[in-house]
ZAZA-715282 format. One line per 4 residues: their letters; for each residue x, y, z of C-alpha. Coordinates in steps of 0.25 Angstrom, whole numbers, padded with zeros to 4 digits, m for minus. Layout:
<nodes>
A> X:Y:Z | ...
</nodes>
This chain:
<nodes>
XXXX> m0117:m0024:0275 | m0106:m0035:0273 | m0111:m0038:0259 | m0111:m0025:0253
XXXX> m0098:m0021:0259 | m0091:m0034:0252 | m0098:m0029:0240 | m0092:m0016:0239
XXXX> m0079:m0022:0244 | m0079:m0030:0233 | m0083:m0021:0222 | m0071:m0012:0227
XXXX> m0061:m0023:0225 | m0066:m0026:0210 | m0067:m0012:0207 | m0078:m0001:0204
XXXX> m0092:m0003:0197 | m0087:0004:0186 | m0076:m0004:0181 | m0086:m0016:0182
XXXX> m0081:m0020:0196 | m0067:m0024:0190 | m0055:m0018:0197 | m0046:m0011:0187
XXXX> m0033:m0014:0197 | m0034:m0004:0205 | m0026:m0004:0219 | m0037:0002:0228
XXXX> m0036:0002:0242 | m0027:m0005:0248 | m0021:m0019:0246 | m0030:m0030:0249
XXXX> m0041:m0021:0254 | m0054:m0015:0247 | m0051:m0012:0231 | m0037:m0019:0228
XXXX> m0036:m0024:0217 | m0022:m0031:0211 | m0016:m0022:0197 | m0016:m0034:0192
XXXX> m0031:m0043:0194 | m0034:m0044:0182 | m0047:m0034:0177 | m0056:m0043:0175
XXXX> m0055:m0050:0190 | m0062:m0044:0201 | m0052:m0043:0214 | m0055:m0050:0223
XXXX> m0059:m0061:0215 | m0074:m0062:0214 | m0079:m0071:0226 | m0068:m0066:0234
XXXX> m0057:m0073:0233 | m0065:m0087:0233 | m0068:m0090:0218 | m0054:m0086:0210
XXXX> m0056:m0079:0196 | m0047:m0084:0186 | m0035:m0075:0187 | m0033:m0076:0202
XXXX> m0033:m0093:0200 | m0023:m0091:0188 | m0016:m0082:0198 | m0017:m0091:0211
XXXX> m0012:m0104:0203 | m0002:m0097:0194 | 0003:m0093:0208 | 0001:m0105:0214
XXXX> 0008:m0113:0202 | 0020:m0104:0202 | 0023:m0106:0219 | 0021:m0119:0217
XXXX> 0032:m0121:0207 | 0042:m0112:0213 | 0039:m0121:0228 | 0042:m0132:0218
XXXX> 0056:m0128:0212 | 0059:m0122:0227 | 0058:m0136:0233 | 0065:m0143:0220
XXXX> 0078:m0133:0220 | 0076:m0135:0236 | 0078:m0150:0236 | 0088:m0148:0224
XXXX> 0097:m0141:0235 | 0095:m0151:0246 | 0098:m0162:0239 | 0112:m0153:0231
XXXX> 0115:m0150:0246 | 0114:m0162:0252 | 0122:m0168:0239 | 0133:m0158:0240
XXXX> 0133:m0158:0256 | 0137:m0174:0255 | 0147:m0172:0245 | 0154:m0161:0251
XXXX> 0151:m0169:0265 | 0146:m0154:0270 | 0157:m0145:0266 | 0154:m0135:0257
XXXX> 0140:m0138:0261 | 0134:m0123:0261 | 0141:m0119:0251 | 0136:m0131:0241
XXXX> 0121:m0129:0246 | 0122:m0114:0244 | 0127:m0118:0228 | 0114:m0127:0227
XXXX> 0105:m0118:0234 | 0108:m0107:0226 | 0108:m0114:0213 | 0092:m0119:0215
XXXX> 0090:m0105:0220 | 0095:m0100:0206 | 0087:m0110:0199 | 0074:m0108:0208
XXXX> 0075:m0093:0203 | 0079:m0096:0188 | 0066:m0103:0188 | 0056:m0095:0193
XXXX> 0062:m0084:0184 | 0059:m0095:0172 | 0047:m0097:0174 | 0042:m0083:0178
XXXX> 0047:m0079:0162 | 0040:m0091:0156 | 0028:m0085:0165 | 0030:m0073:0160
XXXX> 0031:m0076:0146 | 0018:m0083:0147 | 0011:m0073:0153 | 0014:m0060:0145
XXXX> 0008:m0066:0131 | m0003:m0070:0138 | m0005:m0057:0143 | m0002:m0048:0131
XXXX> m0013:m0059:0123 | m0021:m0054:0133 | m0021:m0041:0133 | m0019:m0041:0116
XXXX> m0033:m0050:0115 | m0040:m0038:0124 | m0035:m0028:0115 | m0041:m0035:0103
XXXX> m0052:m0036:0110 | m0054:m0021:0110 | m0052:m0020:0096 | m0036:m0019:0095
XXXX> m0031:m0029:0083 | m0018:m0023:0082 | m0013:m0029:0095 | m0002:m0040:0093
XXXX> 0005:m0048:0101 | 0020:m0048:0103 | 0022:m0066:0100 | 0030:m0070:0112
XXXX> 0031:m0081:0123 | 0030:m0094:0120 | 0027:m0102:0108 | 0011:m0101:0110
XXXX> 0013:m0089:0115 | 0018:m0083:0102 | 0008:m0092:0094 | m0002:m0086:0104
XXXX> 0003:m0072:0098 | 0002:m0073:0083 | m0011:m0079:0083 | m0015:m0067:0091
XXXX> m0008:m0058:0083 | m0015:m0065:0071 | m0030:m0063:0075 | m0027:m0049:0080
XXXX> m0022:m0047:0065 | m0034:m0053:0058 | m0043:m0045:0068 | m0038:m0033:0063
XXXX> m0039:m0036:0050 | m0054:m0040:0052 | m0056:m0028:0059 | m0049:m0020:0047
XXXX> m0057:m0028:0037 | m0071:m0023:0044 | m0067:m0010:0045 | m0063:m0009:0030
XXXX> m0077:m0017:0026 | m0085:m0006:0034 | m0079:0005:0029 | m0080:m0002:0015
XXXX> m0094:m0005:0017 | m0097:0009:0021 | m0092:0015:0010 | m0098:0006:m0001
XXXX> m0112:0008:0006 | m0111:0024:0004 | m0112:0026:m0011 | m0124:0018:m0013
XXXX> m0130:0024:0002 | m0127:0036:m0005 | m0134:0035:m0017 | m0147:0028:m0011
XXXX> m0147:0040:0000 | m0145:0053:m0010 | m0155:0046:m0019 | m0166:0044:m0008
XXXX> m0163:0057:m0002 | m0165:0065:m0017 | m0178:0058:m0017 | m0183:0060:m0005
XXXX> m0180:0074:m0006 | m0187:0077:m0018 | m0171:0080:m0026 | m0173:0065:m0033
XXXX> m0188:0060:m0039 | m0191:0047:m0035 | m0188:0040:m0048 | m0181:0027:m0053
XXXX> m0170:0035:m0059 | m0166:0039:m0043 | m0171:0026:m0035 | m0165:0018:m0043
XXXX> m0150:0021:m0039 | m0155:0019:m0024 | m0158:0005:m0029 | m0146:0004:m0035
XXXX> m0139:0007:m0023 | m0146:m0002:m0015 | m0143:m0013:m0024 | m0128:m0008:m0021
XXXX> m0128:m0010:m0007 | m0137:m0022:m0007 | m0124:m0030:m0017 | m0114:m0023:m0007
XXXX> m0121:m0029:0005 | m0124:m0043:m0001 | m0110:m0043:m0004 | m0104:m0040:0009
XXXX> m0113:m0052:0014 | m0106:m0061:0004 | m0091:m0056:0008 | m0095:m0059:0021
XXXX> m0102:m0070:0020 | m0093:m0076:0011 | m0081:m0071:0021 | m0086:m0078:0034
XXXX> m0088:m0091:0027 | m0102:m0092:0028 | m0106:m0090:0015 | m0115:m0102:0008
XXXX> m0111:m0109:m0004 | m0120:m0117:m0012 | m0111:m0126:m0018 | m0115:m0134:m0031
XXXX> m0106:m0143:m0042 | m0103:m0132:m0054 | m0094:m0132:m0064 | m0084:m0120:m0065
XXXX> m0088:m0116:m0082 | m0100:m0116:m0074 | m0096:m0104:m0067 | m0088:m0099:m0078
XXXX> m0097:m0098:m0087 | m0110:m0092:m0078 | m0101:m0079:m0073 | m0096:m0076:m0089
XXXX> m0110:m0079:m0093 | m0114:m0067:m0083 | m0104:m0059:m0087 | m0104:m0060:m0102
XXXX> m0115:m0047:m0106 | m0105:m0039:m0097 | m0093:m0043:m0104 | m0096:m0043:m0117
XXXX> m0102:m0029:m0114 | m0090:m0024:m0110 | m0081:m0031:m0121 | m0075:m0040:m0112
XXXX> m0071:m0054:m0117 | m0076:m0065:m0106 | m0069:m0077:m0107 | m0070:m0091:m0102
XXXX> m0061:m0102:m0098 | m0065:m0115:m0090 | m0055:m0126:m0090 | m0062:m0142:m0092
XXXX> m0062:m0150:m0083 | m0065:m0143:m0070 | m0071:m0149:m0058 | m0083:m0146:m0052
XXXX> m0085:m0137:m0042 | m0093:m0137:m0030 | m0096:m0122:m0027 | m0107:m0110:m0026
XXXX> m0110:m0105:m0040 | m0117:m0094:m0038 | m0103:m0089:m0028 | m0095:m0092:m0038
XXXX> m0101:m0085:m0050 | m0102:m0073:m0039 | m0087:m0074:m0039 | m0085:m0074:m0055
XXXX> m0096:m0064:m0057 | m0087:m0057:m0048 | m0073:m0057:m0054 | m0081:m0057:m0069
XXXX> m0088:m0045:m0066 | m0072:m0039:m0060 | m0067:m0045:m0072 | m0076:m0037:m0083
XXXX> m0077:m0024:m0076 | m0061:m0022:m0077 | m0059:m0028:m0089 | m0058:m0019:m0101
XXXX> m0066:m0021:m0114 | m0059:m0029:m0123 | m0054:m0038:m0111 | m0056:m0051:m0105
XXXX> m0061:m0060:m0093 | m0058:m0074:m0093 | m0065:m0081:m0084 | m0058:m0095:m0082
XXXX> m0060:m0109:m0074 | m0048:m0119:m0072 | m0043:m0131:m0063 | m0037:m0124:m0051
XXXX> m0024:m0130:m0044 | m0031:m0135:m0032 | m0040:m0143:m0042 | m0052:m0134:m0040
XXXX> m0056:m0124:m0051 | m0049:m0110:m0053 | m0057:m0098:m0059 | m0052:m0085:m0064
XXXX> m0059:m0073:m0070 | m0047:m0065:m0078 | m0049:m0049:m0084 | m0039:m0043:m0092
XXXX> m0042:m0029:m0086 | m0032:m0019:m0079 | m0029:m0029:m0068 | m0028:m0025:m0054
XXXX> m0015:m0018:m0047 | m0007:m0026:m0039 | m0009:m0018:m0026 | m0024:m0020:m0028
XXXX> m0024:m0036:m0031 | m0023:m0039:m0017 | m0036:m0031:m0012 | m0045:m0035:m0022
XXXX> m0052:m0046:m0015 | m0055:m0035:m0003 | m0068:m0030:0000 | m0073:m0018:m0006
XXXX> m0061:m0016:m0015 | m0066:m0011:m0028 | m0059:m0010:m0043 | m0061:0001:m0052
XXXX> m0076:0001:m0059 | m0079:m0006:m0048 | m0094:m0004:m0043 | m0095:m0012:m0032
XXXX> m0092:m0014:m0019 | m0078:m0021:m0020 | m0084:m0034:m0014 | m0086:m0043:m0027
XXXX> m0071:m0049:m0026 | m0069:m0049:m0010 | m0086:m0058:m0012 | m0078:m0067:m0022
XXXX> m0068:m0071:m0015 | m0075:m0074:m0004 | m0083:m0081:m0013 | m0072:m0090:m0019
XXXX> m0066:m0093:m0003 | m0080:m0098:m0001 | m0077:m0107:m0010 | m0062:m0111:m0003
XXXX> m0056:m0105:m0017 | m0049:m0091:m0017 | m0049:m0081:m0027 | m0038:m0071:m0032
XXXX> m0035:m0060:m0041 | m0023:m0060:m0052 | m0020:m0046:m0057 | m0008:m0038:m0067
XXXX> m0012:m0024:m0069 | m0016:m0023:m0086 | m0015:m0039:m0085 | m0032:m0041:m0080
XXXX> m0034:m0047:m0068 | m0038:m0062:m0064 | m0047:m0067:m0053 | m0046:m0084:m0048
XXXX> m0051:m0092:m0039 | m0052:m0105:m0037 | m0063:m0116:m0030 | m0062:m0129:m0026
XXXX> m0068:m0140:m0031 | m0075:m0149:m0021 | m0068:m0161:m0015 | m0072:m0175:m0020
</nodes>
């Protein structure tokens, strides 16, 4: 049966059913018969061409006009230099009045020969300096593909070319540091989650195995627990929220002794408990600002509640409001607690980096920030080790 018979015959050519009917360039049989295939087909073209050699994939039109292109500029400089020749002999053949007149044409001819030569090697390197970023692109955007971030790309080439480069190497480099960043949060994640997994499990366990009584003396830490996780989660869902920008701010008019005044008034019992004085310090005059209050008291419940817990008896927090530079309005929440060392003052804003006394999850300053960016303001830390430690941010006030 013809019809099978081409079938198989074709299936041969594009390679076996187990490499999907792609050819892996292979040299079977011999050239131009059943199973060859060229080195270098590219993979991803069956060969022949699907259709036989009637509809042309892509590569093989690239390949036939890139071809066709090339013949036809080198026909084109042939017959240029060629004239060039015919019209230098003819000139040198009338001025001599034919004597010397091989010698002259041999000159000229060789000269266009020279430049005919000198010209496909010129554009052969301008090819070929083209070509090769191109290719290592390609063949670096598969490896990250699979997973590689570490790939980079040597800058060379043209202008673009190298342009072409560093934003490559620049994505590969914030991919990476994505990748890291997911890793760390799992691993992070995993551990916070095992202390109160641990409790709730030993206390279900003891219970149902008759070591524990079923009382609220032994329930109640497995409720506790449970709390723990439920504020770690809720939290995670801010940061990310908050992160992605998707997080929805209900913006209102409020005034910033406003603010001030609602986070000391939360915190006063625990201050004075703890012999702390809490101070207050609101510049007049200060514009309005068009924010989410109930975001912004998270971010001073925040750095108040870091605040009091490092701060000694006998201290003091200082929680300040003022005109900010940019004419928006600056606020500071300032301990004079032990501070914080110089090689940790650049991590503190990271997740799940926790101080000492600390019991939770190290995500209340990292939800802060984000906060604050929410808010297109920015919040950073100002720390001397013995000299307390001083937290600002600023938010803008809306435009008129």
């Amino acid at each position: 049966m013809p019809e099978e018979g081409d079938r198989a015959s074709r299936a041969g050519d594009g390679g076996s059913a187990a490499d999907g009917g792609r050819g892996r360039g292979r040299w079977q049989g011999h050239r131009g018969g059943p199973g060859f295939r060229p080195p270098w087909w590219p993979e991803d073209e069956p060969f022949p061409p699907r259709g036989g050699w009637g509809p042309r994939p892509r590569f093989f039109r690239r390949l036939v006009v890139g071809a066709a292109l090339f013949l036809l500029f080198v026909v084109l400089l042939s017959g240029l230099f060629g004239a060039l020749i015919a019209i230098a002999w003819h000139a040198s053949s009338s001025a001599a009045g034919n004597q010397h007149h091989w010698g002259a044409g041999f000159a000229v001819a060789l000269l266009a020969l020279a430049a005919l030569v000198t010209g496909i090697v010129v554009l052969t390197r301008v090819i070929r300096r083209t070509a090769r970023p191109v290719e290592d692109v390609m063949q670096a955007a598969d490896r990250v593909a699979g997973g590689d971030y570490d790939v980079r790309l040597r800058e060379q080439g043209f202008g673009d070319m190298r342009r072409l480069a560093q934003s490559f190497n620049e994505m590969t480099e914030r991919l990476g540091a994505n990748e890291r960043r997911r890793r760390e949060l799992a691993a992070d994640l995993a551990h916070e989650l095992r202390t109160p997994l641990s409790v709730i499990q030993g206390n279900a366990e003891g219970m149902l195995d008759g070591l524990y009584p079923m009382d609220a003396a032994h329930l109640e830490p497995v409720l506790e627990e449970t709390k723990v996780m439920a504020r770690l989660l809720e939290d995670l869902q801010t940061l990310s929220t908050a992160e992605a920008g998707a997080l929805r701010l209900h913006r209102e008019p409020v005034e910033a002794a406003t603010l001030v005044d609602d986070a000391i008034a939360t915190f006063r019992t625990r201050a004075d408990a703890k012999d702390v004085r809490l101070n207050r310090t609101v510049a007049d005059g200060l514009p309005m600002l068009d924010v989410d209050p109930v975001r912004v008291g998270e971010v001073l419940a925040n750095l108040l509640s870091n605040a009091l817990r490092h701060t000694p008896s006998g201290g003091t927090v200082t929680v300040s409001a003022e005109a900010a530079p940019d004419g928006g309005v600056a606020f500071a929440v300032a301990d004079t607690g032990p501070g914080i060392a110089a090689e940790d003052l650049p991590h503190v804003f990271d997740r799940f980096v926790k101080g000492e006394g600390s019991r939770g999850a190290g995500l209340g300053l990292a939800i802060a920030r984000s906060l604050v960016r929410a808010h297109d303001g920015e919040l950073t830390a100002e720390s001397d080790p013995g000299q307390g430690t001083a937290m600002r941010f600023s938010l803008p006030i809306p435009p008129s």
